[in-house]
C-alpha positions as CSV (number, residue, x, y, z in Angstrom):
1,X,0.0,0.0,0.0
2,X,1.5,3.4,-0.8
3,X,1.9,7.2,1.3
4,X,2.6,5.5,4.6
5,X,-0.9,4.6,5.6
6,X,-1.9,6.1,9.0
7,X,-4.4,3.8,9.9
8,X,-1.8,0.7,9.7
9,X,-1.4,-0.4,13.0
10,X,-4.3,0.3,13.9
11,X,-6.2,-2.7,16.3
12,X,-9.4,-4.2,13.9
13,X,-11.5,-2.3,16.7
14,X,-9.7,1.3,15.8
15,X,-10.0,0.6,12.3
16,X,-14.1,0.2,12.3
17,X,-14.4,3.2,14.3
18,X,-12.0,5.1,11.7
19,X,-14.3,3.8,8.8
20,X,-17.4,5.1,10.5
21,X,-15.8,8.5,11.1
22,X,-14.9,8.8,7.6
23,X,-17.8,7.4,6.0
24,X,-19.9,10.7,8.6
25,X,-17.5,13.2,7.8
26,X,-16.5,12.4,4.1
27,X,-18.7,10.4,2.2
28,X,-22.5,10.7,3.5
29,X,-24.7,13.0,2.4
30,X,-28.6,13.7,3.8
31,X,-29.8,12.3,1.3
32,X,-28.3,9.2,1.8
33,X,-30.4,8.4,4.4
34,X,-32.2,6.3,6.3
35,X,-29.6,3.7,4.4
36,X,-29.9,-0.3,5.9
37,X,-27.2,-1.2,7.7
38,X,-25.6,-3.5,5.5
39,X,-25.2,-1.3,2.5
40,X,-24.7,1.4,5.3
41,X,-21.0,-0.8,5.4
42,X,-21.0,-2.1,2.7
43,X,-21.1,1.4,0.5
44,X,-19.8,4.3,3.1
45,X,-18.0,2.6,5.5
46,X,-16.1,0.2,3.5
47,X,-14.8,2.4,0.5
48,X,-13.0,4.4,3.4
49,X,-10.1,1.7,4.1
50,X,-7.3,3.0,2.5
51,X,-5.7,0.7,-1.0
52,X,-3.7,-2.1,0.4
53,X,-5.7,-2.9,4.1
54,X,-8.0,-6.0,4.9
55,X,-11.1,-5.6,7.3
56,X,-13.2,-8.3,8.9
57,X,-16.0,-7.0,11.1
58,X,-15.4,-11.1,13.0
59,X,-11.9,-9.6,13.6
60,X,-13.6,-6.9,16.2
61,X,-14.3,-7.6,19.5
62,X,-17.8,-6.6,18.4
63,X,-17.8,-9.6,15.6
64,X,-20.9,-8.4,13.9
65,X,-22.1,-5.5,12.4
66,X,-25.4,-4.7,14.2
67,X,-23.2,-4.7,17.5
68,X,-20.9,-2.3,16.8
69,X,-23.8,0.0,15.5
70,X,-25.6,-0.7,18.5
71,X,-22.2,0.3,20.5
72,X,-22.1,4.0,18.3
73,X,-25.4,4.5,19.2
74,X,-24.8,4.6,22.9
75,X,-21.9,6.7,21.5
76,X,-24.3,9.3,20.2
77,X,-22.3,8.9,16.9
78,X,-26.1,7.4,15.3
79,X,-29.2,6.2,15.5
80,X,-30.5,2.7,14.4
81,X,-34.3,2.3,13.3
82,X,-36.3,-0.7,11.8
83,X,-38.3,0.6,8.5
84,X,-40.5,-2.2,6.6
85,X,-38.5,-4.6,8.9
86,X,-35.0,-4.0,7.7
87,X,-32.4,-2.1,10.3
88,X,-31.2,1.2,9.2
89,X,-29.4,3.7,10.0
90,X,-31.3,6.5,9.8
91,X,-29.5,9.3,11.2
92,X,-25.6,10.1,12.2
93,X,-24.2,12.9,14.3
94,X,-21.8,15.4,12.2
95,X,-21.4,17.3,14.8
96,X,-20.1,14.9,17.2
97,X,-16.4,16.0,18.9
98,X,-15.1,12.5,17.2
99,X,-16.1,13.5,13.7
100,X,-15.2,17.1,14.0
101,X,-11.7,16.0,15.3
102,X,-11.5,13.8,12.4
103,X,-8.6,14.5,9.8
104,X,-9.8,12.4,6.4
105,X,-6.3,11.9,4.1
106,X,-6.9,10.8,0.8
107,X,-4.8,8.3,-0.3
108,X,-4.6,7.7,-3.8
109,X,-4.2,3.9,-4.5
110,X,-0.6,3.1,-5.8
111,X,0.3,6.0,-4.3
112,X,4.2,6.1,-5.3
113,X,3.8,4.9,-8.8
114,X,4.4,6.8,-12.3
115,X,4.0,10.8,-11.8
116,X,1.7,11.7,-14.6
117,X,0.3,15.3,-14.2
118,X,-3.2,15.0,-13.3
119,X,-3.0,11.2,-12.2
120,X,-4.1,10.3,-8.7
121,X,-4.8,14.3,-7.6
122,X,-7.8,13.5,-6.7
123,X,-10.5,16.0,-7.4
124,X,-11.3,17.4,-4.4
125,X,-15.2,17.9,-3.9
126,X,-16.2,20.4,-1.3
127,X,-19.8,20.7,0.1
128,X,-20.9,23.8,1.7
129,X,-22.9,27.0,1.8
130,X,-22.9,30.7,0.7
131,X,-24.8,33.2,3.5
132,X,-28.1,35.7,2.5
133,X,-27.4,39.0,3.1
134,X,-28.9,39.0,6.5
135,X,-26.5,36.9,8.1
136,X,-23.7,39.1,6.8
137,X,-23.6,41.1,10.0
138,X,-23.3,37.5,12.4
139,X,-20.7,35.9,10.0
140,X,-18.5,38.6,9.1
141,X,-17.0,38.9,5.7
142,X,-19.3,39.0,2.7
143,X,-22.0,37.1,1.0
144,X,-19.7,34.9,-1.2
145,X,-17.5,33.5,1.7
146,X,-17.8,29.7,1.3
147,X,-18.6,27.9,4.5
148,X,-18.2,23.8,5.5
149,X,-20.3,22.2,7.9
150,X,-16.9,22.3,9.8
151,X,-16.2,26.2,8.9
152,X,-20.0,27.5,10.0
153,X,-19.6,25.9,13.2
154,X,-16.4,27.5,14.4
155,X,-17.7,30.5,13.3
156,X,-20.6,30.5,15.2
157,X,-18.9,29.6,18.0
158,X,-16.4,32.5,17.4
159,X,-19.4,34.6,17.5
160,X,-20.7,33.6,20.4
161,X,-17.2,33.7,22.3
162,X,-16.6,36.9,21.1
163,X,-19.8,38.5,22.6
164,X,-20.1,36.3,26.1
165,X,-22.8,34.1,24.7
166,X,-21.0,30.6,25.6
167,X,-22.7,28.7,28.2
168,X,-23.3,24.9,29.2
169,X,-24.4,23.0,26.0
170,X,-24.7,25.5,23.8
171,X,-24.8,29.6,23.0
172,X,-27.6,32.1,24.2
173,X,-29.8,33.9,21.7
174,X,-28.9,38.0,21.8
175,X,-30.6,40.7,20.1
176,X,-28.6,40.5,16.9
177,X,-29.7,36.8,16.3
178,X,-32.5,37.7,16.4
179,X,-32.6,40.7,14.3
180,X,-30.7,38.7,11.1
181,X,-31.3,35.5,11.8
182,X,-34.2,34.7,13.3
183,X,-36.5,37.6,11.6
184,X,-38.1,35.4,8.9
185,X,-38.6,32.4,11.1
186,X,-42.5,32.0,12.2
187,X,-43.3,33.1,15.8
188,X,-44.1,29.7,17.1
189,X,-40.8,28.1,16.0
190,X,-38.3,31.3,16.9
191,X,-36.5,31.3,20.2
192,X,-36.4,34.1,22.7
193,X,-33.3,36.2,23.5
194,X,-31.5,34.9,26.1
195,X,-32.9,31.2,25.1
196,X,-29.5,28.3,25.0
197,X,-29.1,26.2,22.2
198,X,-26.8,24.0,21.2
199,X,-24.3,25.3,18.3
200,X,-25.7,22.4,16.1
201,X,-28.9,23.6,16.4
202,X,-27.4,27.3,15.6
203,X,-26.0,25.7,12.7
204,X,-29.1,24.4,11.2
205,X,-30.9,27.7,11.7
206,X,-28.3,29.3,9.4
207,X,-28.3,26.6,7.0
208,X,-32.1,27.8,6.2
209,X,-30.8,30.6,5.3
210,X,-28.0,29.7,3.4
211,X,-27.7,28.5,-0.2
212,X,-26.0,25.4,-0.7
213,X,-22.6,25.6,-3.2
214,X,-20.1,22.8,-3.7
215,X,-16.3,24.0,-4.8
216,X,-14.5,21.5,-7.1
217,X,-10.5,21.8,-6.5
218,X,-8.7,20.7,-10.2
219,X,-5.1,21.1,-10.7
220,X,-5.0,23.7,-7.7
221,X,-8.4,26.2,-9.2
222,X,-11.3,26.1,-7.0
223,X,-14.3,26.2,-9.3
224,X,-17.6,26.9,-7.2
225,X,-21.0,26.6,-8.3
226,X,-24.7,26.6,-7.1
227,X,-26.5,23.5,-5.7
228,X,-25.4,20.4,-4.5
229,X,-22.1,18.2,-5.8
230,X,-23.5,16.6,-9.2
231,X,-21.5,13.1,-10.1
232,X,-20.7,12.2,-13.3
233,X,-23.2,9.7,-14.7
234,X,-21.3,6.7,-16.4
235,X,-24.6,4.7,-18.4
236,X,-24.0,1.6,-20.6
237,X,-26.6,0.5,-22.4
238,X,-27.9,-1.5,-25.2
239,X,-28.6,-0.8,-28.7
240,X,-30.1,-2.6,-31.9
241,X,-31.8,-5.0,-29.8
242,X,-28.9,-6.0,-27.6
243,X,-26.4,-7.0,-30.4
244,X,-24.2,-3.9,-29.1
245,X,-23.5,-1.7,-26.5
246,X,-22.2,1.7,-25.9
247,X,-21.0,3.9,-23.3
248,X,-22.9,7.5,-22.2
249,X,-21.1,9.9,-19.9
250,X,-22.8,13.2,-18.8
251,X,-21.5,15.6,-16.4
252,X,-17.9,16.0,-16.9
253,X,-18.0,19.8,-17.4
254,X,-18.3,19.8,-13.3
255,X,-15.2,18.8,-13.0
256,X,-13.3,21.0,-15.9
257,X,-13.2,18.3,-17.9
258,X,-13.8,18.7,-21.8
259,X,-16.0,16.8,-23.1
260,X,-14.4,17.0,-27.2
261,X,-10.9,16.6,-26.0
262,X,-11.7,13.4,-23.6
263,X,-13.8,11.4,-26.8
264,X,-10.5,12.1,-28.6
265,X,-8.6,11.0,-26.2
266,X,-10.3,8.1,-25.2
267,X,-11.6,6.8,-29.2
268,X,-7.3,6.6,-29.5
269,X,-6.6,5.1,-26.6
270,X,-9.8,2.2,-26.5
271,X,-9.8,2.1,-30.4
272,X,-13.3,3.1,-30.8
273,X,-15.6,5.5,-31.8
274,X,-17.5,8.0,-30.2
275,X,-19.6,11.4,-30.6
276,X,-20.7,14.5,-28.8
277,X,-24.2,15.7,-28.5
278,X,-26.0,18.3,-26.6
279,X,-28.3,17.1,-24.0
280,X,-32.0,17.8,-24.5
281,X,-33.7,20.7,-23.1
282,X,-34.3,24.0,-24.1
283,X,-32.0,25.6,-21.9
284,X,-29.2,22.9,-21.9
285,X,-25.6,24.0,-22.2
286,X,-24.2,20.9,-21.5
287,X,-23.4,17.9,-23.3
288,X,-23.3,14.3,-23.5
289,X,-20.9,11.4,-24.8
290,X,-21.5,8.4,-26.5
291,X,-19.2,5.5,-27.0
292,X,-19.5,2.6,-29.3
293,X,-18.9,-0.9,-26.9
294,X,-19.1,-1.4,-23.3
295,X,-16.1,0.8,-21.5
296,X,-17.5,0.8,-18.1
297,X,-14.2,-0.8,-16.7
298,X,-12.3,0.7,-18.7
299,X,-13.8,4.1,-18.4
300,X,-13.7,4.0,-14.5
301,X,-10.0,3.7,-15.0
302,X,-9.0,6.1,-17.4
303,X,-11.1,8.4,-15.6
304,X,-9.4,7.4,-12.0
305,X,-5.5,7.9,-13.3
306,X,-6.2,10.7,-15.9
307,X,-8.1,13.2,-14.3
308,X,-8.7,11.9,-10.3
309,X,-11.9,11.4,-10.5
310,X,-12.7,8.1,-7.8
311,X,-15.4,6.2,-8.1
312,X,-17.0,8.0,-5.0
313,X,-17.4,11.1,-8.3
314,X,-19.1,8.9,-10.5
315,X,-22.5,7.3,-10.8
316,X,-22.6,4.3,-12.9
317,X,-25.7,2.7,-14.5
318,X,-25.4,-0.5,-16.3
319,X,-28.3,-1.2,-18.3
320,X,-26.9,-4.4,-19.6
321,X,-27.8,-6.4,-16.5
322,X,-30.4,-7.6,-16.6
């Protein structure tokens, strides 16, 4: 395994823990959940074991799964629920200290091999928010600061520290919170001044009033846009009745990626051939590809060591299965 792993060592018990603090602070997203427990693992928590290490949850003290969830629960780390008789997961705590102390490396799997520009980089996909006007005079700076989960929080709490508002649990309500940020809330569901809550609960109350952005890192530009972190979509599919297949890939624009120079690229290198059409809609800028064959592995590769993109960025759909 490459870049001098920090989690080898580690005891099977440290390693689990490590995977679920990941998979909270990393990989989830709302949306995401209420997720069964097994995919839970099987799709968050596993894909966070760095290239190169074995897990066995029978290696644990816990030896099966639905323990060690039951153990984080106690932790305040999650909450477990039955829906239509499956166990899920249907909540985790971002803000717990354990997450918010959590320091997530990348490792890029074969790590110390060839040093092709662009290979392995990684491109760095960063959830967040931009502030409404209102909140301006709480948050300090201007209305296109970019703020993490992570970012809003200390913020806050700067806030709060700054002007003596720091008590047990949580941070009092003063008369500016609830000039900006509390003046479009209903009556029944805003707080009074002088009123504790916890900084989690702070941070949600902003959120409502925040616009959600993601920022794209490539090559060391931080491209931001509106809305939440779109993947790109990777379909094969089959054509003339199932006699052939071909490849689609939307999306790549998100992540600086031209779409003409990649189908050139990629017809060379696969020996195949391929087109580029707009996507359908009247106001559609963007485009799609279309390959001729079935590339998915191939693809998810060339995509990986040229341009970073892990599978975490990419949303495949294989039509071919049936």
């Amino acid at each position: 395994g490459g870049g001098g792993c920090a989690w080898e060592g580690l005891s099977p018990d440290d390693t689990v823990y490590q995977m679920l603090l990941a998979a909270i602070k990393v990989k989830l997203q709302p949306a995401d959940l209420p997720c069964e427990t097994s995919k839970f693992f099987s799709n968050f928590m596993l894909p966070m074991l760095p290239p190169g290490l074995n897990f066995d949850i029978k290696a644990t003290s816990y030896k099966k799964l639905a323990k060690f969830l039951s153990q984080m629960e106690k932790k305040k780390l999650l909450k477990v629920k039955t829906v239509f008789g499956k166990e899920c997961v249907e909540k985790v705590e971002a803000g717990h200290k354990d997450v918010l102390a959590y320091v997530h490396q990348e490792v890029a799997a074969g790590g110390e091999e060839e040093g092709e520009a662009g290979a392995g980089d990684g491109r760095n996909i960063i959830q967040g928010y931009k502030p409404n006007n209102n909140l301006v005079p709480l948050l300090g700076g201007t209305k296109e600061d970019f703020y993490t989960d992570d970012s809003l929080l200390q913020r806050i709490k700067a806030y709060a520290e700054t002007n003596g508002l720091l008590s047990e649990g949580g941070a009092k309500v003063d008369t500016a919170m609830m000039t900006y940020l509390y003046v479009k809330f209903k009556e029944e569901e805003r707080p009074k001044e002088g009123d504790t809550l916890s900084l989690l609960s702070l941070s949600e109350h902003f959120k409502m009033q925040m616009t959600e952005y993601y920022s794209v890192e490539i090559d060391g530009k931080i491209m931001t846009h509106k809305g939440k972190p779109k993947k790109v979509a990777l379909i094969v599919e089959e054509r003339m009745g199932g006699r052939r297949a071909c490849t689609i890939l939307r999306n790549l624009e998100y992540f600086g990626i031209a779409p003409e120079s990649l189908v050139k690229a990629v017809q060379k290198k696969f020996n195949t051939s391929g087109a580029v059409a707009p996507l359908p809609g009247k106001n559609e800028t963007k485009v799609e590809i279309t390959l001729q064959g079935n590339l998915l592995t191939e693809l998810l590769g060339y995509l990986a060591k040229e341009h970073g993109l892990d599978k975490h960025a990419i949303e495949v759909t294989d039509k071919t299965k049936k």
